[in-house]
ZAMARGU-4260 file (C-alpha; in steps of 0.2 Angstrom, whole numbers, plus 5000, padded with zeros to 4 digits):
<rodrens>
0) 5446/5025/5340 | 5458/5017/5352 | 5456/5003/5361 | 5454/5011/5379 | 5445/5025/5373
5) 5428/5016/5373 | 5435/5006/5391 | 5423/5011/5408 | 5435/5021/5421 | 5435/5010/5433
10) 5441/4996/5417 | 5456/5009/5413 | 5458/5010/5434 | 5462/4993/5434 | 5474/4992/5420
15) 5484/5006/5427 | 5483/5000/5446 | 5488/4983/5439 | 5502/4991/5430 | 5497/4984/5412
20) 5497/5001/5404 | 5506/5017/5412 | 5497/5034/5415 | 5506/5043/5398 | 5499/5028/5389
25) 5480/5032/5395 | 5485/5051/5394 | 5489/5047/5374 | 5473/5038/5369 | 5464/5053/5375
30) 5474/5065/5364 | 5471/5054/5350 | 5453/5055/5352 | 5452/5074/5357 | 5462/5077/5342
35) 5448/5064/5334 | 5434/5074/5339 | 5435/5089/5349 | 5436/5099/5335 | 5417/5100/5331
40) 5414/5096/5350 | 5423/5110/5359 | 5420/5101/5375 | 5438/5103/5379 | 5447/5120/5375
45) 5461/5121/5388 | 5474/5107/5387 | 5486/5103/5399 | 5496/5089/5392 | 5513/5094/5398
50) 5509/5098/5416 | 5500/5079/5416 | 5516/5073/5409 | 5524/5080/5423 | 5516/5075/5438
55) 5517/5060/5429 | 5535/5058/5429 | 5534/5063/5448 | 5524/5047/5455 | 5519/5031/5456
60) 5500/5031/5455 | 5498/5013/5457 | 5491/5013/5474 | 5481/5029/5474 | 5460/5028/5471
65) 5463/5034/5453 | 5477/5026/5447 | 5484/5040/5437 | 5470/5043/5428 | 5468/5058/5416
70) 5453/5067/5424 | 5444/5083/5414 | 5441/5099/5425 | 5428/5112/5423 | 5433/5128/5418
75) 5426/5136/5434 | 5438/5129/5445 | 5459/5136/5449 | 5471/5124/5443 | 5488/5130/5446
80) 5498/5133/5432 | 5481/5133/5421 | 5472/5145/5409 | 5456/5146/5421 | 5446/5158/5411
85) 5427/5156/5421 | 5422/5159/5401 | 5422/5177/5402 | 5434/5189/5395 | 5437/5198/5411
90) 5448/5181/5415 | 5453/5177/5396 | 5472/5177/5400 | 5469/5170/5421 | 5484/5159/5425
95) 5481/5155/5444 | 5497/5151/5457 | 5485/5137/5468 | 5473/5124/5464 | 5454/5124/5471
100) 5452/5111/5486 | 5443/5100/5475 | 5456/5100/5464 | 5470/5096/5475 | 5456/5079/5485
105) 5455/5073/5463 | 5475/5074/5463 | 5479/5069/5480 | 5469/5052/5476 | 5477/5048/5458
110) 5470/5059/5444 | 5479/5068/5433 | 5473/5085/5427 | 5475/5085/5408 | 5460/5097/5403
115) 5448/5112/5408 | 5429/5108/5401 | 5420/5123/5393 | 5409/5132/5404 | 5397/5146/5399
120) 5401/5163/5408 | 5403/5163/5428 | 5393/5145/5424 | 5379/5155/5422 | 5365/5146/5410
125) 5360/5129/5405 | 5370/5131/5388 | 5387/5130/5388 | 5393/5146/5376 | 5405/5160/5382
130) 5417/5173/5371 | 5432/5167/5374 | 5431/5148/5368 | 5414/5150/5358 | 5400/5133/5361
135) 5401/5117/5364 | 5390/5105/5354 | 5381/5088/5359 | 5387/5073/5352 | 5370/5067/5348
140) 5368/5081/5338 | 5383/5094/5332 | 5367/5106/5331 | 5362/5103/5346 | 5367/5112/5365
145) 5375/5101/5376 | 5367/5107/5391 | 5376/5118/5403 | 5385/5124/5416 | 5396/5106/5416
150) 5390/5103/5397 | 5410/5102/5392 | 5412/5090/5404 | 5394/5081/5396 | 5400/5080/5379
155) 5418/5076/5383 | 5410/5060/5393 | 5400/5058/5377 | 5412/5059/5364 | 5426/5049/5371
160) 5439/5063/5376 | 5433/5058/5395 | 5433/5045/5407 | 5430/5056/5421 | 5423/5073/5423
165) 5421/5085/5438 | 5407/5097/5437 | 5398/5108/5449 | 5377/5113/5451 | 5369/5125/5456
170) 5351/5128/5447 | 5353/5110/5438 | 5372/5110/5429 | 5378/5095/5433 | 5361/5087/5429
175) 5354/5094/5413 | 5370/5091/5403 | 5371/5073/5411 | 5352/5072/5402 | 5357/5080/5385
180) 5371/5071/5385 | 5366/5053/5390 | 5379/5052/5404 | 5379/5051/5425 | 5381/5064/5438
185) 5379/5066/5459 | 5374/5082/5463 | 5380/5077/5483 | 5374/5083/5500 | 5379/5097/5506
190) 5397/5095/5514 | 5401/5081/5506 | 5415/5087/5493 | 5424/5100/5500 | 5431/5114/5488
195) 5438/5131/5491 | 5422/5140/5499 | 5429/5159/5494 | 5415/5170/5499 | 5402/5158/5506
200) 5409/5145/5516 | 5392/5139/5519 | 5384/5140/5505 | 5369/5121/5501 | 5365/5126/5485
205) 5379/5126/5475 | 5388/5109/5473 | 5401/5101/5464 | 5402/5085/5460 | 5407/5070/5448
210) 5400/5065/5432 | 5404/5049/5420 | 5397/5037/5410 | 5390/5026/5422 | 5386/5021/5441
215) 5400/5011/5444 | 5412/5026/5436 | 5403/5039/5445 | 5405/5030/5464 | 5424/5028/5459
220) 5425/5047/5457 | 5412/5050/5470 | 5422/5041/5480 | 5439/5049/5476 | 5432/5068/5479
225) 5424/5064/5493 | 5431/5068/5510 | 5432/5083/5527 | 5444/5098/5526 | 5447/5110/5540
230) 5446/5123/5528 | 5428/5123/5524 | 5412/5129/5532 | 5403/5113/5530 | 5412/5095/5530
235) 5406/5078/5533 | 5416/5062/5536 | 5420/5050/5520 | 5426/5031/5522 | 5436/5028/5506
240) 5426/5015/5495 | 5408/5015/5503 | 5401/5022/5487 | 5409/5010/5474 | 5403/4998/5487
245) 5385/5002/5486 | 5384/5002/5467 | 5393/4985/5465 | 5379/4980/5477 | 5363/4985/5468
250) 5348/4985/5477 | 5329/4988/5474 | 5321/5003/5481 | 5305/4996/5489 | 5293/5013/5487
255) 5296/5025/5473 | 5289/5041/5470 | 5287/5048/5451 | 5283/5065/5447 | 5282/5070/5428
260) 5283/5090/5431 | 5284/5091/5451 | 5268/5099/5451 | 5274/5114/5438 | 5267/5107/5421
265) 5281/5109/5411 | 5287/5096/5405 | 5285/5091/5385 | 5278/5076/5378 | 5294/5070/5373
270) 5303/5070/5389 | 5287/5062/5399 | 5285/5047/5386 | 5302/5042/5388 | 5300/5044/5410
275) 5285/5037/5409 | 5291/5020/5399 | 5306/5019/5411 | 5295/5021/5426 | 5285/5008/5420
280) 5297/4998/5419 | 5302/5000/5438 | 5283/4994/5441 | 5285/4979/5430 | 5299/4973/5439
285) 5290/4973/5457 | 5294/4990/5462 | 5278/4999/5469 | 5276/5017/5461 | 5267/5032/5468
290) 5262/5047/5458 | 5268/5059/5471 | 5279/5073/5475 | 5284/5085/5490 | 5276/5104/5488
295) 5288/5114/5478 | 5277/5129/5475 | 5289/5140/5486 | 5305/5134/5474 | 5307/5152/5465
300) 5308/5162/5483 | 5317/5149/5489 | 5330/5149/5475 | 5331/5165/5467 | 5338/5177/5482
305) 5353/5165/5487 | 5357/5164/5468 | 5355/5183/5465 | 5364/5188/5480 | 5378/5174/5476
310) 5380/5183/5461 | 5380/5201/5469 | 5395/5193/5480 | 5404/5186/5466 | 5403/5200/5453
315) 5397/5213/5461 | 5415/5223/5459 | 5417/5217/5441 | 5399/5224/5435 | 5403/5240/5439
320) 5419/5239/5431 | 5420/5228/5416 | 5399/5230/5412 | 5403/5228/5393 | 5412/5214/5394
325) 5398/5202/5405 | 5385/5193/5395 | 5368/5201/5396 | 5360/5187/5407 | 5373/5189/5419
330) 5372/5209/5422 | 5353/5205/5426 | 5359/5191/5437 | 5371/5203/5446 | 5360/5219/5446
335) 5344/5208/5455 | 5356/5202/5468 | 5363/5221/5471 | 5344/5227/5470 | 5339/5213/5484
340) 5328/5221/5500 | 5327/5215/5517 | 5309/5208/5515 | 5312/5198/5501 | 5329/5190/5511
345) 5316/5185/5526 | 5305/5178/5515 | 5316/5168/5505 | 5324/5162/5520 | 5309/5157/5527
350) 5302/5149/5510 | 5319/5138/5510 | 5315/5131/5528 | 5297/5127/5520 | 5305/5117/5507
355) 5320/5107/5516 | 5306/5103/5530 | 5292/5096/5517 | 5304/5087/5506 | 5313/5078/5521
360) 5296/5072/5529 | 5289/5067/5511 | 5304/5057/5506 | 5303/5049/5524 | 5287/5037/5515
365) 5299/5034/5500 | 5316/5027/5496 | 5318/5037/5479 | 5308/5053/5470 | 5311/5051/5451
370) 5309/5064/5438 | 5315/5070/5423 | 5333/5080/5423 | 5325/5092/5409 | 5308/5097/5405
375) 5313/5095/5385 | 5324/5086/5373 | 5343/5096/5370 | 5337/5114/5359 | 5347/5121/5345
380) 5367/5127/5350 | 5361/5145/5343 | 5347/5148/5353 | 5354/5157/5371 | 5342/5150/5382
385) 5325/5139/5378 | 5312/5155/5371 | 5327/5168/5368 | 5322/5170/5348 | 5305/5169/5355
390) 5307/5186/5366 | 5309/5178/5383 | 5317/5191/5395 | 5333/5186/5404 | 5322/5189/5421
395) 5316/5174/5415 | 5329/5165/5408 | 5333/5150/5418 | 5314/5148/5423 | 5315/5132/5411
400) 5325/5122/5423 | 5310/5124/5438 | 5311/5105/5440 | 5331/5106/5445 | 5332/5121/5455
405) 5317/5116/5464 | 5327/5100/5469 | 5342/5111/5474 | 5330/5120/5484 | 5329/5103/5494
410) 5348/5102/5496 | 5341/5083/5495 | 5356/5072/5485 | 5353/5069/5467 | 5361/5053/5454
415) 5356/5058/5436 | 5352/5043/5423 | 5350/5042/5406 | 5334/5031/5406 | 5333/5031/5387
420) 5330/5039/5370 | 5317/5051/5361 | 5310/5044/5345 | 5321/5056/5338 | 5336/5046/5347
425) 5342/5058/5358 | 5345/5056/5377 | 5333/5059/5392 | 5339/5058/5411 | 5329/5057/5427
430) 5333/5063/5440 | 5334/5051/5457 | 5332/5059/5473 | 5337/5051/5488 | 5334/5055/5506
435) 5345/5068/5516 | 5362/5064/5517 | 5358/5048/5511 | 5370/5046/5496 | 5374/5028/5499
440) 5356/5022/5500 | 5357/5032/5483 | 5371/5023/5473 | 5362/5005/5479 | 5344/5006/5471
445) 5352/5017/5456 | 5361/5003/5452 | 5347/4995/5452 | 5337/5005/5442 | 5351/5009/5430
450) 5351/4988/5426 | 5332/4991/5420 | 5334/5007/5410 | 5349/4995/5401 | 5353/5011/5390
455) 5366/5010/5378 | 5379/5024/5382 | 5384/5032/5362 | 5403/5026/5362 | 5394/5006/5361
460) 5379/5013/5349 | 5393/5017/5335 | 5384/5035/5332 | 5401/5041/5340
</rodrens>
């Protein structure tokens, strides 16, 4: 493995901004390693090398947030020039002329685009599989799922062929391959990362965000996607470094609340021992915990209608064109969103003002919620969704991840943890919530907590 591969980004960073080793030479010790790796992984199955090489040759990075650093980019979002395939076949050969927002804030501050991370199709699903590139695996286990939508970009942290990786969540995809994976993530605040809005300028739910190994990475690529455009329907002010700021200045939430299951009971034995051993953990080190949690009862109205019809939106046109070519879960998705009636519109609507307003005036007692990122351990690669062999229907297929879209439902901003490892020795996340808008608060007392999990990232383990 070369020497920089098992660096931290902001490590790499500083040698590129410091002109100790050049971009091409950063963009070489990944290809090394994909070539190492990726091959049983599949984390990365759109290369870009060339077009890297030449932005490369355009500009000096040395002053930029990034430095020139090869970032990864998920295969949901337009990069120009790109095979951007969504992982489904109806895009199998999409080549698109202009770069998403986001993608142009990550190359503006210094990151070079040298590889689109696996996505299951339309992002759709907690396990990342599609047609066109097949699954990718969980470097903890090469049987294993890797978690999903942003599992490429998980198991490309994992594995080594990342430093950075952007990744977006919706229902939990940003946090539940962070937890299978044993890496960080920021599901942010609404307006806080800017990307091309298409059909729903302001759509809360679905966010995208940054994911990397650890606290100190994820505020430096926090802090680089950050940032207002005039070209979206929600944008909030960003100064420059106020992320990396608050994780290099760690500090100690004073009143915690810890949920297990956030009231829904599902979470497996597995899972909670190894929450409940961080947690305590948190207590020992003078932190005062509360067994508490905001009422989420209302999570499914609240969630399911802007999903469905988010779906209807997207791919209405599509289903009834291309119906043989979209996954069965995702003509379900599509088909309840075009099915919608007004009553159930109003009463979501209404349920998601119930949530917001109860899960603003709870966290107003608390500086953090913590709960698990996934209610079990990463399942088998094979198996579509958690039950599928079992006869679960896909109306019920993402019902498993109730303890992340119940969170969504909040719009509440999220850091995900690894706080350690199964018995079996395979990674579990939390979940940190922080209070509205409150992502710098956020990044100081995770810091914190992220000093007491002390958990070993797989690169320094040697299982990699």
């Amino acid at each position: 493995m070369h020497e920089l591969i098992a660096k931290r980004a902001v490590e790499v960073v500083a040698l590129l901004r410091g002109g100790e080793i050049s971009p091409l030479d950063a963009l070489a010790a990944l290809e090394s390693r994909i070539a190492e790796v990726d091959g049983e992984i599949n984390a990365l199955p759109t290369l870009c090398s060339e077009r890297a090489r030449a932005v490369i040759a355009k500009r000096d990075f040395r002053a930029s947030v990034l430095g020139g650093l090869p970032v990864a980019i998920k295969d949901l979002e337009d990069v120009a020039g790109v095979r951007t395939t969504y992982g489904s076949k109806l895009f199998e050969n999409h080549v698109p002329e202009t770069s998403d927002l986001l993608v142009l804030r990550i190359e503006e501050q210094g990151g070079v685009v040298y590889a689109k991370s696996n996505t299951p199709e339309f992002g759709s699903g907690a396990n990342t599989f599609n047609d066109v590139f097949g699954a990718t695996r969980n470097p903890y286990g090469r049987e294993l799922s890797a978690g999903g939508s942003s599992g490429g970009a998980a198991a490309a942290l994992a594995s080594g062929c990342a430093w950075l990786a952007q990744g977006s969540d919706l229902g939990g995809s940003l946090r539940t391959p962070a937890s299978f994976c044993g890496v960080a993530s920021l599901r942010p605040s609404p307006g806080l990362i800017a990307s091309s809005p298409g059909g729903r300028p302001f759509d809360v739910y679905g966010q995208k965000g940054p994911m990397a190994r650890d606290l100190g990475d994820l505020a430096l690529f926090a802090d680089a996607m950050a940032g207002a455009s005039s070209l979206t329907g929600l944008a909030k002010p960003h100064a420059g470094d106020e992320f990396r700021a608050a994780a290099a200045a760690p500090r100690r939430p004073v009143r915690v609340a810890f949920s297990p299951d956030l009231g829904f009971g599902e979470t497996s034995p597995e899972v909670v021992a190894v929450v409940t051993a961080a947690v305590e953990g948190l207590e020992r080190d003078g932190i005062a915990v509360e067994r508490a949690h905001p009422d989420l009862s209302a999570a499914d109205r609240a969630f399911d209608v802007p999903r469905a019809l988010g779906y209807a939106l997207s791919h209405g046109a599509d289903l009834e064109q291309n119906r043989d070519l979209i996954k069965p879960e995702n003509v379900w998705n599509i088909e309840y969103g075009l099915s919608l009636t007004n009553a159930e519109i109003l009463d979501s609507m209404a349920a998601q003002g119930e949530i917001f307003v109860g899960a603003v005036e709870f966290m107003h007692d608390f500086d953090l919620l913590v709960c698990p990122a996934s209610i079990h351990l990463p399942y088998p690669v094979e198996e579509r969704y958690p039950g599928f062999s079992a006869g679960v229907p896909y109306s019920d297929y993402y019902r498993w991840l109730r303890l992340v879209y119940a969170i969504t439902a909040t719009t509440l901003p999220v850091i995900t943890l690894p706080c350690g490892l199964s018995e079996s020795g395979l990674p579990v996340g939390v979940q940190l919530v922080g209070k509205a808008h409150g992502e710098i608060n956020l990044f100081a007392h995770a810091a914190h907590l992220e000093h007491l999990f002390a958990f070993k990232p797989l690169l320094d383990s040697g299982q990699s």
